[in-house]
Backbone as a ProteinNet text record, in pm:
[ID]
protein_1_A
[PRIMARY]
XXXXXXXXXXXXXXXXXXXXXXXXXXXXXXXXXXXXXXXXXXXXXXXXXXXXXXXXXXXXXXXXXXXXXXXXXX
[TERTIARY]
-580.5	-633.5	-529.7	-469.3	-353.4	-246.6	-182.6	-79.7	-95.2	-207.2	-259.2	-277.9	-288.7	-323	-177.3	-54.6	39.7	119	109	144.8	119.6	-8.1	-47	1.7	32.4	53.9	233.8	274.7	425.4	441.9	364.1	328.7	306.4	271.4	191	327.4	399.3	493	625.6	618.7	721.2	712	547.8	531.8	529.3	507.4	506.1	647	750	900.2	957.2	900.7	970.3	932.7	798.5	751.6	824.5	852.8	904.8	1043.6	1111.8	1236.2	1240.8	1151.5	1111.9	1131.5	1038.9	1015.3	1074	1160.4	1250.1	1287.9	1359.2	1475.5	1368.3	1237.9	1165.5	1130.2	1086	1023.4	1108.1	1256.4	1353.6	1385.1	1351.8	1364.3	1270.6	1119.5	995.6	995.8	1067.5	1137.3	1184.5	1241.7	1339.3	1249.8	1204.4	1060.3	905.4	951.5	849.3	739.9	732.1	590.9	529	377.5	333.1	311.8	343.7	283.3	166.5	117.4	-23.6	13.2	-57.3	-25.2	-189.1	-215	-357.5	-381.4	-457.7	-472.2	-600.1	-593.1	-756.1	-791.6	-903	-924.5	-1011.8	-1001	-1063	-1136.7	-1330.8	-1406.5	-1326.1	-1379.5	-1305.8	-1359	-1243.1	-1235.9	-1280.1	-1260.6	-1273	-1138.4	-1071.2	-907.1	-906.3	-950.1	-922	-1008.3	-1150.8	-1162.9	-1161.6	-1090.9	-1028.1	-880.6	-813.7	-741.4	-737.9	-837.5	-875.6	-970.9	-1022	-1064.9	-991.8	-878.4	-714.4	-665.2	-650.7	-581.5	-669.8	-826.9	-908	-956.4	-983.4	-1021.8	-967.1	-901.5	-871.4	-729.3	-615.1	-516.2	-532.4	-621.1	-627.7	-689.5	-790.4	-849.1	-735	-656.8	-559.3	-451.2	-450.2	-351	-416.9	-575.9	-578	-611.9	-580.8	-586.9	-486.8	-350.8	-219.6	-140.5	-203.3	-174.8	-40.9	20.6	151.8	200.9	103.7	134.4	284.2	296.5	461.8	472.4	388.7	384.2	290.4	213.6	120.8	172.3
1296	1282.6	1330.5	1449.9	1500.5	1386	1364.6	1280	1144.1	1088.6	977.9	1010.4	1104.8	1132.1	1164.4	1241.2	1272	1097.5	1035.5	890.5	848.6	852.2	764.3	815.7	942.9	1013.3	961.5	969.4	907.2	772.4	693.2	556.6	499.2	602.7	607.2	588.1	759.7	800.3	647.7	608.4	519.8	367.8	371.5	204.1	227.4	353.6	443.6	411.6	453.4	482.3	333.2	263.6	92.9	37.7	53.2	-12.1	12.9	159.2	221.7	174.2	111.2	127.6	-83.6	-134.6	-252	-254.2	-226.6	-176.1	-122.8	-67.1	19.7	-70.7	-145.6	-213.7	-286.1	-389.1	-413.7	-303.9	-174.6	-28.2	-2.6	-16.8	49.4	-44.2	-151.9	-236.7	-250.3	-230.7	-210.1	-70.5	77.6	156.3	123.5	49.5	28.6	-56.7	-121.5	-171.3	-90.4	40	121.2	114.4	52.8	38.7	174.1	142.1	267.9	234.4	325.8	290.8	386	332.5	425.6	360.5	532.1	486.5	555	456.2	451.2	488.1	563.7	559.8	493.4	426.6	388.9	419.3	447.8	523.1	441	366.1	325.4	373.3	343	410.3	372.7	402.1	410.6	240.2	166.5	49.1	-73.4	-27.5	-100	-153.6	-131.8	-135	-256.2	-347.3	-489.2	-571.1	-532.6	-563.2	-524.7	-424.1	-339.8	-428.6	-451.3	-535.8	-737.9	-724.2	-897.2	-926.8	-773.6	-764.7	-840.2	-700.3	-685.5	-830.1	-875.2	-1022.2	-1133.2	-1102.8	-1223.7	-1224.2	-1050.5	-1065.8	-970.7	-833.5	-723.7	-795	-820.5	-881.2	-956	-1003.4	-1131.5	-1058.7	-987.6	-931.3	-824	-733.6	-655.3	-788.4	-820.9	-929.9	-1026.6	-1085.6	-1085.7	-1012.7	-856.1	-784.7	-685.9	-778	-755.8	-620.1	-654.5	-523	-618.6	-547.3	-605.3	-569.9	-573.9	-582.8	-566.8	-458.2	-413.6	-438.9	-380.7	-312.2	-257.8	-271.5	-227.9	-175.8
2268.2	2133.3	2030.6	2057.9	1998.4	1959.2	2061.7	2096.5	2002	2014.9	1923.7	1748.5	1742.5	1590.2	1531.5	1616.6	1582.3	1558.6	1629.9	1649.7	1537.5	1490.1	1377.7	1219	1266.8	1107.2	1117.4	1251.2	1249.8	1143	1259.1	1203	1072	997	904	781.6	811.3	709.1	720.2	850.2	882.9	784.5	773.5	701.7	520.3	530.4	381.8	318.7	445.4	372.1	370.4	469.8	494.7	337.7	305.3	213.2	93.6	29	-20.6	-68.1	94.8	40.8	26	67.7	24.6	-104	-164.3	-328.3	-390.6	-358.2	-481.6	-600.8	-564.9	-634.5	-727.7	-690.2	-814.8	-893.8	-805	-918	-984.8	-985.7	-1052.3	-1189.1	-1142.3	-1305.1	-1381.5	-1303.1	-1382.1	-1482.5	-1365	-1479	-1624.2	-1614.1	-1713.3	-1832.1	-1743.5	-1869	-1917.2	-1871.1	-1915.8	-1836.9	-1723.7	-1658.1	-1582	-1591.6	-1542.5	-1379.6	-1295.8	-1135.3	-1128.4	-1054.8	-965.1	-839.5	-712.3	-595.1	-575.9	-437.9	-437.9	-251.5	-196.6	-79.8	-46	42.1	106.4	230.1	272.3	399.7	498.6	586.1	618.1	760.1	770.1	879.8	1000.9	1126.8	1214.3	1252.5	1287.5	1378.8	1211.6	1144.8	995.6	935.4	979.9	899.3	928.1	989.5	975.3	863.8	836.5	743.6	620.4	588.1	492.7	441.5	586.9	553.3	493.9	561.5	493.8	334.3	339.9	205.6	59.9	146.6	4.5	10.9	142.2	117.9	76.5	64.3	13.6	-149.9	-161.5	-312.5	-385.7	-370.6	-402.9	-470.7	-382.7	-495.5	-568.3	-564.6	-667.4	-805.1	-787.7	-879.2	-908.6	-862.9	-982.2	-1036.6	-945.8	-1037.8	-1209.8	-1177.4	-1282.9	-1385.7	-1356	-1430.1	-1503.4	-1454.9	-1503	-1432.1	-1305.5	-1204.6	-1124.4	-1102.3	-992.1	-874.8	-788.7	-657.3	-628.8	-597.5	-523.8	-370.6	-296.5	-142.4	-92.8	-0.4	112.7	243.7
[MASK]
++++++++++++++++++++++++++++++++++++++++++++++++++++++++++++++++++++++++++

């Protein structure tokens, strides 16, 4: 149980920093245009993360987007 939770917090920081370094280079010019970021966590129940995940890809981006939100990275 240990072993698995340490895994996932690995896992976790690993898709955090990939994404991160995905993103920089658009965040760094959005800098420059004054933009504000928010970073948002979501938690999902146990064995839910899949539809947590098909949520974001069916209605959740669409809706910050038309709300002048700009999707960087997940």
């Amino acid at each position: 149980m240990m072993k698995t939770s340490v895994m996932l917090l690995f896992a976790g920081a690993a898709l955090f920093s990939l994404g991160f370094w995905m993103g920089r280079e658009r965040a760094a010019s959005a800098f420059d245009e004054g933009r504000v970021f928010e970073i948002r966590t979501y938690t999902a129940n146990e064995g839910k993360l899949d539809v947590l995940h098909a949520r974001f890809r069916k209605h959740t981006l669409r809706l910050f987007e038309k709300h002048g939100m700009q999707n960087i990275c997940y």
